[in-house]
C-alpha positions in Angstrom: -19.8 2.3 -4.2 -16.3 2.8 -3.3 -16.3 0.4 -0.4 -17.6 -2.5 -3.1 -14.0 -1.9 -5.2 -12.3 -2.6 -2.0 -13.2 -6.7 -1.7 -12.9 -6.7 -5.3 -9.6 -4.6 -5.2 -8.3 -7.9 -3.2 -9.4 -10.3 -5.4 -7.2 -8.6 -8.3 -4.4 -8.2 -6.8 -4.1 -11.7 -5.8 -4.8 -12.9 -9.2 -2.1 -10.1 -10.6 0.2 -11.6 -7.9 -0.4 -15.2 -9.7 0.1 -13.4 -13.1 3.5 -11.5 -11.9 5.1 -15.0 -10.6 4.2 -17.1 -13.7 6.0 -14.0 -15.7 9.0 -14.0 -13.8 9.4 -17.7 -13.8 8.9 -17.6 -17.6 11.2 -14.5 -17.8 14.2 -16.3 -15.4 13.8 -19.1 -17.4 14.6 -17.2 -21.2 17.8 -15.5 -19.0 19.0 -18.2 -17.1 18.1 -21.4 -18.8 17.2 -22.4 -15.1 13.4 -23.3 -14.0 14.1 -22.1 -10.8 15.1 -18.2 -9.7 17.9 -18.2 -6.8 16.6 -17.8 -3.5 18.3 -14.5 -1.3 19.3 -17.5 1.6 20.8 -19.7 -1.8 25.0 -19.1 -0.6 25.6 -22.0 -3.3 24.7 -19.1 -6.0 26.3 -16.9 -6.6 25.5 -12.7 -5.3 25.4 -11.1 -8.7 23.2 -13.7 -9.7 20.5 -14.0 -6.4 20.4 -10.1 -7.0 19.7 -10.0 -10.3 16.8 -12.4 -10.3 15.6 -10.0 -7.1 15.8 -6.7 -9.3 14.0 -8.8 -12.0 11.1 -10.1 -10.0 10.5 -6.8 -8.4 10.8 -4.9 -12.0 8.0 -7.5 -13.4 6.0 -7.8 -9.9 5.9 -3.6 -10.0 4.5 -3.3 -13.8 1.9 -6.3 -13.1 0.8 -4.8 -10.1 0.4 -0.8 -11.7 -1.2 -2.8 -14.7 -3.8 -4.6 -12.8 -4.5 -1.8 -10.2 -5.1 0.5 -13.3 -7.2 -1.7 -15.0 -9.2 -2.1 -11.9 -9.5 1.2 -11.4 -10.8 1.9 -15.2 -13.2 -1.2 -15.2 -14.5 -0.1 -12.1 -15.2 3.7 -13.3 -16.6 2.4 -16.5 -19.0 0.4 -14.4 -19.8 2.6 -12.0 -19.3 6.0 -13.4 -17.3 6.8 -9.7 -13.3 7.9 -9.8 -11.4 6.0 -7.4 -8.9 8.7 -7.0 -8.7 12.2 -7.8 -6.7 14.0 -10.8 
């Protein structure tokens, strides 16, 4: 049963990757007033700036990503009755 979560595993994390950026561009947006988050290769920004939109983006893509790997994991224990990991 495990090897099914795997395929599905994928499949969630993708969409969780989809979820993460449309919550950091919403998120940048409410701090910066801009649409658009500084690229790291942006030199017409300013540092403080291109690394606080990068310590942002990987706060939210690091919460979406334990969020959706947990529920995975529960939804997939529920349903099968099977822990993916061990206490």
């Amino acid at each position: 049963m495990k090897l099914l979560y795997k395929p599905l595993n994928i499949l969630i994390s993708a969409l969780g990757g989809v979820l993460a950026g449309a919550v950091f561009k919403q998120a940048w947006k409410a701090i910066s007033g801009d649409d658009e988050a500084p690229k790291a290769t942006a030199t017409d920004r300013k540092i403080q700036e291109v690394l606080l939109a990068a310590a942002i983006q990987g706060a939210i893509f690091g919460l979406v990503k334990a969020a959706v790997d947990r529920g995975g994991a529960q939804a997939f224990e529920k349903a099968t009755g099977e822990k993916l990991e061990k206490d």
